[in-house]
Every structure is written in C-alpha cells, then in structure tokens.
VEXDREN-2710 file (C-alpha; in Angstrom, 1 decimal):
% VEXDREN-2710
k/r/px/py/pz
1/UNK/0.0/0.0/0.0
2/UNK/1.4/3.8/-0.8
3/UNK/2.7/5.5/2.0
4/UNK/-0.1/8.5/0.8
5/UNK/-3.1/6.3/1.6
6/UNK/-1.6/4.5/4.6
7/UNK/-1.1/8.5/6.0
8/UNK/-4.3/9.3/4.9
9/UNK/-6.2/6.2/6.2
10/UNK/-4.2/6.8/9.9
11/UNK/-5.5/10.1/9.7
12/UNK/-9.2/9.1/9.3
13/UNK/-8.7/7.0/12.5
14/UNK/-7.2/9.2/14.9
15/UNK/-10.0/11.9/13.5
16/UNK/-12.7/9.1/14.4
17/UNK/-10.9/8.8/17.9
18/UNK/-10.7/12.1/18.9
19/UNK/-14.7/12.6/17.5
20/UNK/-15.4/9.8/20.3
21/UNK/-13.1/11.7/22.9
22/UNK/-14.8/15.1/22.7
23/UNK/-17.7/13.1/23.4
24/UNK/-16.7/10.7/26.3
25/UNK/-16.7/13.1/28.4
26/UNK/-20.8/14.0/28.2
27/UNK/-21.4/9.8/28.3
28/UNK/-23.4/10.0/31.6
29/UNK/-24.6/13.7/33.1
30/UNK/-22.7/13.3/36.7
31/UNK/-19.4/11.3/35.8
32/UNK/-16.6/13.7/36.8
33/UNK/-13.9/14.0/33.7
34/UNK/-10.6/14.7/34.2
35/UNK/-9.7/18.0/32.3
36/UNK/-7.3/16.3/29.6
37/UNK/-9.8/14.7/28.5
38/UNK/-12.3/17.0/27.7
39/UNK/-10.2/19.2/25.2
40/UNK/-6.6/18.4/25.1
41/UNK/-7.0/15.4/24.0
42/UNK/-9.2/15.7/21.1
43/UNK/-7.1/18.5/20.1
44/UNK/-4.2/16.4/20.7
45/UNK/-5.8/13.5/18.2
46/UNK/-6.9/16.4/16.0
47/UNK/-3.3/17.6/15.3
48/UNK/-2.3/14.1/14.3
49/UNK/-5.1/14.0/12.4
50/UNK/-4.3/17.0/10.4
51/UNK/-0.4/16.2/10.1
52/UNK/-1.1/13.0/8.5
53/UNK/-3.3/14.5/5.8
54/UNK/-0.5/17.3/5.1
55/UNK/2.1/14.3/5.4
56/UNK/0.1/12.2/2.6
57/UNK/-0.6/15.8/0.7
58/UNK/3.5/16.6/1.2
59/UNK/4.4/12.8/-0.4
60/UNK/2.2/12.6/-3.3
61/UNK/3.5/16.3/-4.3
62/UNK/7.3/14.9/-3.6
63/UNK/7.5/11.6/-4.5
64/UNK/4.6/11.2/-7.4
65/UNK/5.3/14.9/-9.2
66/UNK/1.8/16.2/-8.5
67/UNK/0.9/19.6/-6.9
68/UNK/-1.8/19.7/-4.4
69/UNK/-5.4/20.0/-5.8
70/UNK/-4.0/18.6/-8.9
71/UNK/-6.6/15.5/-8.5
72/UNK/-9.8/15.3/-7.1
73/UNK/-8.5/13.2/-4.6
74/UNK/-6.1/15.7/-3.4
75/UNK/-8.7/18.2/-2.8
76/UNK/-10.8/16.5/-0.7
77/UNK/-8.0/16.1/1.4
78/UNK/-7.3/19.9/1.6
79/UNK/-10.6/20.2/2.2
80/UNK/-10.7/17.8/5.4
81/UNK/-7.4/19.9/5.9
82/UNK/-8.8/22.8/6.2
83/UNK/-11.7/21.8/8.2
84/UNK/-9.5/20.3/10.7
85/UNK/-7.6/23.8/11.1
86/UNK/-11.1/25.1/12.2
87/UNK/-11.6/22.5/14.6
88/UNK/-8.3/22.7/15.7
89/UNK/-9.0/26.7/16.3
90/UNK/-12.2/26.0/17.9
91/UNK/-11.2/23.5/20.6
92/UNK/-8.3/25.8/21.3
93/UNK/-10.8/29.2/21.1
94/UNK/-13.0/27.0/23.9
95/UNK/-11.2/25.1/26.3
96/UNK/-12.7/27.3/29.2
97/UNK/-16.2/26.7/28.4
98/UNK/-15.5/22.7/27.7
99/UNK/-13.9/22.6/31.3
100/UNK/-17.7/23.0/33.0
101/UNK/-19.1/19.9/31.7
102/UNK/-23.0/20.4/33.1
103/UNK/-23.4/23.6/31.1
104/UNK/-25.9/23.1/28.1
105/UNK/-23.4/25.5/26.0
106/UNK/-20.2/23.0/26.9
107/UNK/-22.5/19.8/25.4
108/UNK/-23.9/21.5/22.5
109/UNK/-20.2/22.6/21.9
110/UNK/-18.4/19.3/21.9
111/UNK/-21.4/17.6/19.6
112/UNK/-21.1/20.5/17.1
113/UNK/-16.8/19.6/17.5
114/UNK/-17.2/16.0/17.2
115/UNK/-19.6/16.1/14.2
116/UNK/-16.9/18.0/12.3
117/UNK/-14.3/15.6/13.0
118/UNK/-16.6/13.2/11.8
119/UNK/-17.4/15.0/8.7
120/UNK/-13.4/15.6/8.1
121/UNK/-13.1/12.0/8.3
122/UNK/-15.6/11.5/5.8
123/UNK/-14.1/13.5/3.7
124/UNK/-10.7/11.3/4.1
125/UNK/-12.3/8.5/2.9
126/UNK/-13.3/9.0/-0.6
127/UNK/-10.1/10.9/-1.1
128/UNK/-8.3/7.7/-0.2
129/UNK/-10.7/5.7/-2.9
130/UNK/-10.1/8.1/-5.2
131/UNK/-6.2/8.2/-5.2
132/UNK/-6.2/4.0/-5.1
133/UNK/-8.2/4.4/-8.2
134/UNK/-6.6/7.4/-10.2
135/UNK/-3.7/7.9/-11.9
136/UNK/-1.1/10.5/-11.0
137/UNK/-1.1/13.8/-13.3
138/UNK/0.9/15.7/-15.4
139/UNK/3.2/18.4/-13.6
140/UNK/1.9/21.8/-13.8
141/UNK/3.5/23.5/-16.5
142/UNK/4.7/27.7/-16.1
143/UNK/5.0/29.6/-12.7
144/UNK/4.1/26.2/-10.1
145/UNK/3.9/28.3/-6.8
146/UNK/0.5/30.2/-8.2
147/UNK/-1.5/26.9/-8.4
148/UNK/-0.1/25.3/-5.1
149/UNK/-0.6/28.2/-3.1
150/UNK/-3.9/28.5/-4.9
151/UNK/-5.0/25.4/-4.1
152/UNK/-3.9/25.5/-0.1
153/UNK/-5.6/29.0/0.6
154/UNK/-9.0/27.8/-1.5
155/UNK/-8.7/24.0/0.7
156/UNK/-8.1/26.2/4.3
157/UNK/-10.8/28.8/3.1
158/UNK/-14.0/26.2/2.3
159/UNK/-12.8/24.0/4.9
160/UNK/-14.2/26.4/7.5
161/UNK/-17.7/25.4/6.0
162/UNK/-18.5/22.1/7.9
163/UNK/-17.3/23.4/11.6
164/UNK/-19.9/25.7/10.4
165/UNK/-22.5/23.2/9.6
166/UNK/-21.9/20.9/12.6
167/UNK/-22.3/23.6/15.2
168/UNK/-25.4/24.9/13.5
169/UNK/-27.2/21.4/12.8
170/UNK/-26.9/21.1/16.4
171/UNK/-28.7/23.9/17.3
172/UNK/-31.6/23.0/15.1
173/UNK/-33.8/21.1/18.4
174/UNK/-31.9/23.1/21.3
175/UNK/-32.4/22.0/25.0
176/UNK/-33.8/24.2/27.5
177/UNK/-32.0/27.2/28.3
178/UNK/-29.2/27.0/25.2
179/UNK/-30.4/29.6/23.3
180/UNK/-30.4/32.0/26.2
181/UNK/-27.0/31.0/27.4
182/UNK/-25.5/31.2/24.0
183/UNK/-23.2/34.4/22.9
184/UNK/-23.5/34.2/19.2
185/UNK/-20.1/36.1/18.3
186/UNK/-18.3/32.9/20.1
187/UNK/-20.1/30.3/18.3
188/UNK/-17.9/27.4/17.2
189/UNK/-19.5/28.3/13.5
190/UNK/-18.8/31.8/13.3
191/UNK/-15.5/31.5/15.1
192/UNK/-14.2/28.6/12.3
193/UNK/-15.5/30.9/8.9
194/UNK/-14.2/34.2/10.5
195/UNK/-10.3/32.4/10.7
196/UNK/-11.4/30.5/7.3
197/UNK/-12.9/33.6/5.2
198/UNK/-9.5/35.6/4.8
199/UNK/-7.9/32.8/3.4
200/UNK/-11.1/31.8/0.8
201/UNK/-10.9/35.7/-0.2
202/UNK/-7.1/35.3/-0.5
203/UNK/-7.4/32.4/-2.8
204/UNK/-9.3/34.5/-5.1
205/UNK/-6.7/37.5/-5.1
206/UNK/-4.1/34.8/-6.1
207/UNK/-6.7/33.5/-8.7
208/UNK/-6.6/36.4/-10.2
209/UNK/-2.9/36.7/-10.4
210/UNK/-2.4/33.4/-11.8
211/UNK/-5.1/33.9/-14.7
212/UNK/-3.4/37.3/-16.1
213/UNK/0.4/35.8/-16.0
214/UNK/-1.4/32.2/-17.3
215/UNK/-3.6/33.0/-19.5
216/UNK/-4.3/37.1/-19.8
217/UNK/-7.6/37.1/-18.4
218/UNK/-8.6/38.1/-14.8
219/UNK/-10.9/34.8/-15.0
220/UNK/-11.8/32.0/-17.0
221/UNK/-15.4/31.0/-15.4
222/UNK/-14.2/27.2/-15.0
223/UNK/-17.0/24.8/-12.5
224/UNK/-14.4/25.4/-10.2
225/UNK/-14.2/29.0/-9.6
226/UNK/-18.1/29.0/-10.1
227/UNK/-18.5/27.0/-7.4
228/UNK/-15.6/29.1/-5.1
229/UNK/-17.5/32.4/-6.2
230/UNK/-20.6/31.1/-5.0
231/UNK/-19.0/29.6/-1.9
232/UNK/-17.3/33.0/-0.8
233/UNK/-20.6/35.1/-1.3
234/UNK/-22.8/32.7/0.9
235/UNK/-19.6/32.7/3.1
236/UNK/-19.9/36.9/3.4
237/UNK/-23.7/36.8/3.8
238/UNK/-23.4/33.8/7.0
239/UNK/-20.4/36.2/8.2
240/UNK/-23.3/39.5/7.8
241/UNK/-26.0/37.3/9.3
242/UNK/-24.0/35.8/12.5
243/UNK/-22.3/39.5/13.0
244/UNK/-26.0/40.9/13.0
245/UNK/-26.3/38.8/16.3
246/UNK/-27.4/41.2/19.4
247/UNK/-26.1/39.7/23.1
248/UNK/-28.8/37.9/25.0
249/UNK/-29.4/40.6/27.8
250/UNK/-30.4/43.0/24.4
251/UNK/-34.1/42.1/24.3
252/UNK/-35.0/45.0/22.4
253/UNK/-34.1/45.5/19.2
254/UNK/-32.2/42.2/18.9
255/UNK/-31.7/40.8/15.2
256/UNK/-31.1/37.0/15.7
257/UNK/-32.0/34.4/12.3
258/UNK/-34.1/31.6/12.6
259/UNK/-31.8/28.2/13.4
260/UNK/-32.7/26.8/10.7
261/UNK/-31.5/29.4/8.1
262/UNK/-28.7/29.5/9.3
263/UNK/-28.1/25.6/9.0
264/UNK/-29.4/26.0/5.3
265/UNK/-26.9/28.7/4.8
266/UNK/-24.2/26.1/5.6
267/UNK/-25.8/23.6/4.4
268/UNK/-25.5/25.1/0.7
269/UNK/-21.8/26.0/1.7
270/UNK/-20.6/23.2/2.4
271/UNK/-22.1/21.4/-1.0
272/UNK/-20.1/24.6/-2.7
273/UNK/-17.0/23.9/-0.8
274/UNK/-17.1/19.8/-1.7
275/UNK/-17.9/21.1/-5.8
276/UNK/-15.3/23.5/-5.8
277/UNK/-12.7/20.8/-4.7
278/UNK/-14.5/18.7/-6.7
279/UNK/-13.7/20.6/-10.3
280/UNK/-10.6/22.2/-8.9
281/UNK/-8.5/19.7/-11.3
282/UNK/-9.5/21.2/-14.5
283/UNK/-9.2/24.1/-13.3
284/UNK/-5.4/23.3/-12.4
285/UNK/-4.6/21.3/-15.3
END
C-alpha cells in the first residue's frame, strides 16, 4: 500500500478517535472528567489527524510529481485539511467553556466539535478511494507556486464550512435554556469561517494573479471557480448574518435568524465547498 493512503487512512482514524473523545466526556450527566480529556486530548488526536493529511498531501506532491489539488482526490483532502484547522481553532478558542461539563453550552459545543471531525473523516475517505483508483497527473507547466498556493488557501478557506455546519445542525432542536446561554459572536460556526474567510478571499486575489500571467484574463469562469465564487458570497452573507447577532441581555431590538436558516446557509456552503474541490482539477490542469 502507498505511504499516501496508509497516512491518509491513519488520519481518518485518529480523526474518528478524537470525534469519540470530545464526546466521552458527556457519556453519563454526573461522571466527573478529568480536564485532559475534555479538550486536550481531542485536540491532541486532531493535530495528528491534520499532520497525517499534510504528510500524505507533502508525499504525493514529492514523490509522485503532483501539486496539491492537482486530482480530485487531493482536494478533498485539503478540504478535510482545512476543516480540521477550524476545529483545531475551535477546541483551542474553547477550552474554558469545555472545562464546565454540566453547562448546556459546553454539550452542545463538543457535539457541534465532534460532528466536524466526523465529517473531516468523511471527507478522508473518498479521497483515499479516489487516489487507489486514479492515476497521478501531469506536472503543472509555467510559474508552479500560483497553483499550489492556490490550491492551499482555497482547501483552508471552504474548509471552515463544515465546523460551520456541525455547530449549527446542532442547534436546530436546542435543549432548554441554550439559546439564552448562548453568545452568538463565540459560536464554534462563526468563530471557524471568521479564521477560514480571509484565506477563501485570498485564494481569489491569487486566482486572479495566476489567470493574467497564465492565460491574460482576470478569470476564466471554470465549474471550479463557479463554485468558489458562490462559496465565498454565501460565506460573506453567514459572516453578515451571525455578525448581525445582538447579546442575550439585548431584548429590544435584537436581530437574531431563525436556526434553521442558518443551517441551510451552511448547508449550501458546504455542498459549494465539496464542488469547488471537486472541479478544482481542471481548473489546475
């Protein structure tokens, strides 16, 4: 077996593992937990997690002549890349709120985490099928460093999608008294596109580079940058909607969207994210 899918397939693994650890913690309501293992051990697993992707990512780009994104199978793998650099962010951002495990706000937030390290792993998994069935591409011809860095900033930009997705699917039947303990502007949703969102809008700056020294247009309106245009618009109205948030103690006047628009938001994000990465192939070959 290729030492890119045995990386890739320890990866998905440790991702599943630290999924379960987030949630052993909330296994029974009045078990005291050890602090380790509420947070620094997911985030722990979740490092490894993310270091073997990069690792597989680093050894088909070395060893098989291939720059990342340049098959479909890399790109789901920047894309589970990128969503782990969320999660990573998140269980970092709130290791003080995981510490007090009877607070509704702690469980919902370790579902929301787990469910996106599920989802990363997911994403793993057909790129491991993928590259056991594919063949390995041409190298890129002209100025190489466009694409790759291309091709990172647009995997780390939609990756910040399915944080997004998990955090808000949870909130769609909240227990008693979440909403009201909730601050909005710390959500583990917002919190992963606001790091994620700099680097999608980068990835389009670069884009636009790369078509006037490649080709002499400022865009060529391939599936792929479609789908990343329509990704980074939904990405700035989510950003609009969850910054429109008032705090809790504002009853007046407060602005807060339905749940479950917000989960469609992401919901449609995500599928943009997965297309983009999808077509992004052509649009580096």
């Amino acid at each position: 077996m290729r030492v890119d899918l045995c990386l890739w397939l320890a990866g998905a693994v440790i991702l599943l593992i630290a999924g379960f650890l987030r949630l052993w913690p909330y296994r029974r309501e009045q078990t005291p937990i050890p602090r380790p293992f509420t947070v620094v051990a997911p985030a722990v697993a979740t490092g490894l997690g993310l270091a073997c992707g990069a690792a597989g990512l680093i050894w088909r780009s070395v060893f098989s002549g291939t720059w990342p994104g340049g098959t479909s199978a890399d790109a789901l793998a920047l894309l589970a890349s990128g969503s782990l650099i969320a999660s990573l962010w998140n269980l970092s951002a709130h290791r003080s709120a995981a510490e007090h495990q009877e607070s509704l706000l702690a469980r919902h937030r370790a579902i929301g985490e787990a469910l996106a390290l599920f989802g990363a792993c997911l994403l793993l998994l057909p790129a491991i099928a993928l590259a056991w069935a594919a063949g390995v591409p041409a190298p890129l011809q002209g100025a190489p460093w466009l694409p790759w860095l291309w091709s990172v900033l647009a995997g780390v930009g939609l990756g910040g999608w399915f944080p997004a997705l998990a955090d808000h699917l949870c909130s769609l039947r909240p227990q008693k008294g979440q909403r009201e303990e909730e601050q909005p502007h710390t959500r583990p949703g917002a919190q992963a596109m606001r790091l994620c969102y700099p680097a999608l809008t980068a990835a389009w700056l670069v884009g636009v580079v790369w078509s006037l020294t490649g080709y002499a247009v400022l865009w060529r309106g391939l599936p792929a940058e479609l789908w990343l245009l329509a990704a980074w618009l939904l990405g700035g109205v989510y950003l609009c909607a969850t910054w429109s948030f008032s705090p809790p103690e504002a009853s007046v006047g407060s602005v807060r969207p339905p749940e479950w628009v917000l989960a469609l938001l992401t919901a449609f994000g995500s599928g943009a994210a997965v297309l983009a990465a999808w077509w992004m192939p052509l649009l580096l070959s």
